[in-house]
N, C-alpha and C positions, 0 to 999 in steps of 0.2 A: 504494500500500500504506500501510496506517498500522499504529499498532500495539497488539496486544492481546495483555494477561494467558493466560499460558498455565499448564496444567499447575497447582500448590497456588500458584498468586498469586506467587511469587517470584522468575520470571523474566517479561519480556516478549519478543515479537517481529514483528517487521515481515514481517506475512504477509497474504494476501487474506482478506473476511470470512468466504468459506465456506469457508474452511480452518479458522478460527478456533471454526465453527462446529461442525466435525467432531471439532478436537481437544477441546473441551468436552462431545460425548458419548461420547467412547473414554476417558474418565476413568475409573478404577478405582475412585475414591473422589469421592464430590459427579459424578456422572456427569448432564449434560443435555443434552437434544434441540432445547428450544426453539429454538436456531440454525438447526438444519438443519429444523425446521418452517415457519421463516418464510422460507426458499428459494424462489425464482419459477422457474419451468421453465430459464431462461436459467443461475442461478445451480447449480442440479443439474448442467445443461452443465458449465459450468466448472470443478465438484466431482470431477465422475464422471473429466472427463480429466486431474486430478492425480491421484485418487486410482488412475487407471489405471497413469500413471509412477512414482508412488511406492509401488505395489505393496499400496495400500488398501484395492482396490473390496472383495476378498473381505472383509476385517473389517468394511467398512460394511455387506455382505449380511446380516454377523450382527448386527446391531445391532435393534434392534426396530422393524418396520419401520410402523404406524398412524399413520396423517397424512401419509406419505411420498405423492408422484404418482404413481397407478398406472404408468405408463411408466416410470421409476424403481424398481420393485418388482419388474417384468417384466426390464427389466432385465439388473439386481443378480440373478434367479435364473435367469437363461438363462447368466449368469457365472459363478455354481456349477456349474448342471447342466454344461457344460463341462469348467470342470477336474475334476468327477468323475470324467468320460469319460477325460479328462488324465494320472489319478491312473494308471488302469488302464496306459496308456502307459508312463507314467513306471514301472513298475512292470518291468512287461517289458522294458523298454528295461536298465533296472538289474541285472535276471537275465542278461539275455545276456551284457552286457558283465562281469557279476562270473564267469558261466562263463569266459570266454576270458581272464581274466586268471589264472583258476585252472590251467583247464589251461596257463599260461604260466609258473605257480608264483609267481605276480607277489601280495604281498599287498598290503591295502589298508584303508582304514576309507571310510565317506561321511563329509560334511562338510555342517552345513546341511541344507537342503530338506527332506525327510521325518523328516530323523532329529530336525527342531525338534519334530514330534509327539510326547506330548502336553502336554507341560510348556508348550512358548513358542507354541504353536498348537494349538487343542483336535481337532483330527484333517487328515491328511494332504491331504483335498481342498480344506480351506478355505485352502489355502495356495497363491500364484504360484508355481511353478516353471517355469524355463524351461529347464533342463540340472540334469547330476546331476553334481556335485562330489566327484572318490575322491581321497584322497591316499595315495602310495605313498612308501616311504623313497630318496630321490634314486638310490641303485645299482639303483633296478627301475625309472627312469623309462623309458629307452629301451625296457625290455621292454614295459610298460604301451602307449606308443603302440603298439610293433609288433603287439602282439597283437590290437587294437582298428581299426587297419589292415588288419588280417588277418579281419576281420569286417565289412569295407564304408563304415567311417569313412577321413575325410579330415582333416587335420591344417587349418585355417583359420591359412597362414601369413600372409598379409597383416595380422593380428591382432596390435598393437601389444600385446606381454608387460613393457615395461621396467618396468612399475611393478606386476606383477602376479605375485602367487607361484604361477603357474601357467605351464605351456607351452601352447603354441594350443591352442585350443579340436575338438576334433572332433568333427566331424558328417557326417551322412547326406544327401545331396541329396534336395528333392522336398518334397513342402507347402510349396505357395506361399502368401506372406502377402496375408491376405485383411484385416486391420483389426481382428480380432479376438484379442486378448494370449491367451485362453483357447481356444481351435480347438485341438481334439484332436488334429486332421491337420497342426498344425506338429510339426518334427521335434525332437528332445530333445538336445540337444548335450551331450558330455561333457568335463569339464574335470579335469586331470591335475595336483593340489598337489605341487609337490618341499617343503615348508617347512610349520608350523603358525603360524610366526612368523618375519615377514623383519628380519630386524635390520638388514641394510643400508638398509631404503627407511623403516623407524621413528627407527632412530640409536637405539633403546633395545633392552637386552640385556633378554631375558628366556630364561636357557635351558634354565629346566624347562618351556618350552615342549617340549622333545625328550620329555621324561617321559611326555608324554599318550600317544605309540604303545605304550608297555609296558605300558597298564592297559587296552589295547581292549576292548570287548566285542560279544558278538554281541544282536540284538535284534532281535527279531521284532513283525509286524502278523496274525497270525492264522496263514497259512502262509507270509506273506511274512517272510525272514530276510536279513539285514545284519551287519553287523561296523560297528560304529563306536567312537567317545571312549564311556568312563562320565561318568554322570550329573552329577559334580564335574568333570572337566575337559571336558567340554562346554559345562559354563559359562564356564569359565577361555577357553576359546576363543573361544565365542560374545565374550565381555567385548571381548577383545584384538583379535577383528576389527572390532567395534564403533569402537573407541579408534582402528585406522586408519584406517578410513574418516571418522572424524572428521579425523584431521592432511590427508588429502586432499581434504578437499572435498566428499566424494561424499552421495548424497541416503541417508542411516539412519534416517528415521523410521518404517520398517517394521521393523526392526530393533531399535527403542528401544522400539518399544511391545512386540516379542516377547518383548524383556529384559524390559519393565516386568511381562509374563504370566506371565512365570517367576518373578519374585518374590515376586507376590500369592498364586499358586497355592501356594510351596515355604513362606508366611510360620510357618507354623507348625508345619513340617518340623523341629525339633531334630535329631533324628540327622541328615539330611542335610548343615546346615550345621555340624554337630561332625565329618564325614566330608570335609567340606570346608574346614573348619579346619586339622586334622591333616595334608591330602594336600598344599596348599599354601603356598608360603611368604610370609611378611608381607610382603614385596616385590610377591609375584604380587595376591596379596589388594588389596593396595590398590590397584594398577592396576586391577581387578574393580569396586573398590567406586568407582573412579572414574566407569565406568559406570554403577553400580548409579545414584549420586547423580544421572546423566544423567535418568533412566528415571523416577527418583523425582519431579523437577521437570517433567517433561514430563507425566507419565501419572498421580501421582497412586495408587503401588501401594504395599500394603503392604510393611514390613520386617519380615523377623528380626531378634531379635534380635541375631543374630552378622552378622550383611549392615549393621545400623545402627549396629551399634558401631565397624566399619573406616571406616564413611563420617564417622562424627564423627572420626576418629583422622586424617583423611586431615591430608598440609600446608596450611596456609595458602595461599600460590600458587596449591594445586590448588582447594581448595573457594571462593577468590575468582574465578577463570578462570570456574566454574559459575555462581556467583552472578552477573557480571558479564557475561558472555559465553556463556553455556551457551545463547541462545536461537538464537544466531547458525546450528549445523549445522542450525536447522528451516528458516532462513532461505533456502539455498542452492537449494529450490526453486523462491524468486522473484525470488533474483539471485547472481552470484559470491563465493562468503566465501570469506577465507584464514582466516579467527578460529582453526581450528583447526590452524595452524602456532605459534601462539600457545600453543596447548596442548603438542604436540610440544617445544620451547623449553621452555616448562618442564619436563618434565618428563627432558630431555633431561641427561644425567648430568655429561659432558667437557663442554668449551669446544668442542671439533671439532664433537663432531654437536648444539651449539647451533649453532653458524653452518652447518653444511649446513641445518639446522633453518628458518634466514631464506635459505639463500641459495632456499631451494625455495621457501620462500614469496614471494620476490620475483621469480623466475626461472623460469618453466614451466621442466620437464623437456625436453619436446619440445613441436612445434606442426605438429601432422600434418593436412593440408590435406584435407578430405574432398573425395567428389566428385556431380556429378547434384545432385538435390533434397538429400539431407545439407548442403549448402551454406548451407541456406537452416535449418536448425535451429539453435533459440535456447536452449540453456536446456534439453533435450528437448524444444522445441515446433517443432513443423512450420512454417513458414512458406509462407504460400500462393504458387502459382507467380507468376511474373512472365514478360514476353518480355523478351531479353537476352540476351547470351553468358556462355559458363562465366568468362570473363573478368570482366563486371562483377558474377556470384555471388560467386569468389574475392576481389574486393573488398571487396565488403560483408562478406564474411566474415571477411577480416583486419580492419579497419576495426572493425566489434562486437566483436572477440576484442581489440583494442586498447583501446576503452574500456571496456569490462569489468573489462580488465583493470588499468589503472590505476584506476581505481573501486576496484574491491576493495585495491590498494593499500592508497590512502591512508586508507581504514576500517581494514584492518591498521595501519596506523601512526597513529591516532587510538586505535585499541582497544589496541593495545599499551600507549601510555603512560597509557591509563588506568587497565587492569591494574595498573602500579606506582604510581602515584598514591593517593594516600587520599583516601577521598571522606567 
């Protein structure tokens, strides 16, 4: 990997060149292709299966596609046609399971996936989902599963929650996985939020997160109807789950760029962001606009004026951590970062949950030992079989999880002090 200018010139990062290539035509502003024109069939390869894990291909579909190779065209729109088929799925799947929680009395909002339509995703099909996200206030969680139980779902206990504001996942047996993320005939898993915001696994209070349930609203797609967050703390949400997935590691640039959608599109939305002014508080706001500034460096979208002026307001700390360290969450797709514990730590209020803050970052939480071919996954990447025993997989598997993991250490504690450092 080496490394290239991302986003308005102001961050760089250590990514592959057809990634680099990709991020330079999803720009919002100074948007170009030439990258991904000068791609050779092998290098699409390599494209198409990140952009598969990171939840891309769809927004690459939409991108324009003349000079691309037709195999690649073909495709990219056998990947739409799909999750249209998908959408219809996802659809039904959501009706049923909102009846059975009604007749349970169970209430709820969705989270995510269609409700990102049309603000942070310009319609519901061009978007990955793999399960539909309800969150219920914690005194209806057990009703929620029971009733959902009670409709042919199974609870997926095996399903590591500790770090997850969610209970197991459940789902329906049957569509077997065929290689394809977008197959209409995989089944829709449903996931049960007790929390809009975990304060225990952030160490940061935020708890007008509670408030978002009391401004619900319902929203419709033509006949299709929902209950979800309004338009301003949907954002506030979308922000804050952005921000943790940043402290843990996990891949957000599908997320950064849905942020960076929302922005461009709302830029000249006044009443919106005066609605959104008023409803949140300068605490909540600037955790938002910590994001926003994500989005901004990355993608390249325009601001409001009330969105740019929380980002200029933000602390020093915070807007150095970006400047300095902001390219690192892109990075995590082509190797381990802890950078954003680094961020956590800051913004981390007590002394206590600064040092839970490093001790996470230095200390997995757990180290849950997969099994079969999982063994052999790097990174999301498959690793091709070998002959062996489960014995010598579980080696190499500890073994890579070891130097990874010290790896990413000691760039946390390189990037840390440079953080403090003045350069």
């Amino acid at each position: 990997m080496r490394t290239y200018p991302i986003g308005n010139g102001m961050l760089t990062a250590r990514i592959s060149g057809q990634f680099a290539a990709l991020m330079d035509a999803l720009q919002f502003q100074g948007a170009n292709r030439d990258g991904l024109l000068e791609l050779d069939d092998h290098g699409w390869e390599e494209l198409l299966n990140i952009c598969d894990m990171a939840h891309l291909t769809l927004t690459l579909a939409q991108l324009p596609s003349p000079g691309f190779p037709e195999w690649v065209v073909a495709r990219l729109d056998k990947n739409m046609a799909d999750n249209a088929v998908r959408w219809k799925r996802i659809q039904a799947t959501y009706t049923e399971a909102a009846g059975a929680l009604r007749m349970a009395r169970v209430p709820h909002v969705v989270l995510k996936g269609f409700t990102l339509a049309t603000d942070y995703a310009p319609d519901p099909r061009f978007r990955m989902q793999s399960d539909v996200d309800l969150f219920c206030p914690p005194e209806f969680i057990d009703s929620a599963v029971a009733a959902l139980i009670e409709i042919g779902y199974t609870p997926m206990e095996n399903q590591n929650c500790r770090v997850a504001d969610h209970v197991p996942a459940l789902m329906r047996m049957g569509g077997a996985w065929r290689g394809n993320m977008y197959d209409p005939d995989l089944p829709v898993g449903i996931e049960i939020h007790f929390c809009l915001w975990n304060e225990s696994l952030s160490q940061i209070p935020v708890p007008e997160a509670n408030l978002f349930w009391n401004r619900r609203i319902e929203r419709r797609f033509g006949d299709f109807a929902f209950r979800s967050l309004n338009a301003v703390d949907q954002l506030g949400y979308f922000a804050l789950h952005l921000l943790r997935d940043v402290f843990s590691g996990d891949w957000i640039v599908h997320h950064v760029y849905e942020l960076a959608a929302f922005l461009d599109r709302r830029a000249s939305d006044d009443a919106f962001w005066a609605e959104w002014h008023n409803a949140h508080s300068e605490r909540l706001r600037a955790l938002e606009a910590l994001a926003f500034l994500l989005a901004q460096a990355w993608f390249s979208p325009r601001l409001s004026r009330a969105a740019r002026a929380e980002t200029e307001a933000l602390p020093l700390p915070q807007r150095r951590w970006v400047e300095r360290l902001g390219g690192c969450p892109l990075e995590v797709i082509f190797r381990r970062a802890k950078e954003g514990r680094l961020l956590q730590f800051v913004l981390a209020e007590s002394l206590e949950s600064k040092a839970n803050a490093v001790r996470r970052a230095l200390l997995p939480a757990t180290l849950a030992i997969p099994r079969g071919p999982a063994l052999r996954v790097r990174n999301r990447r498959q690793g091709a079989s070998r002959p062996g025993s489960q014995l010598v997989d579980t080696l190499g598997f500890l073994a890579h999880r070891l130097q990874t993991n010290l790896r990413a250490t000691a760039n946390l504690v390189a990037h840390g002090l440079a953080l403090y450092l003045p350069q």
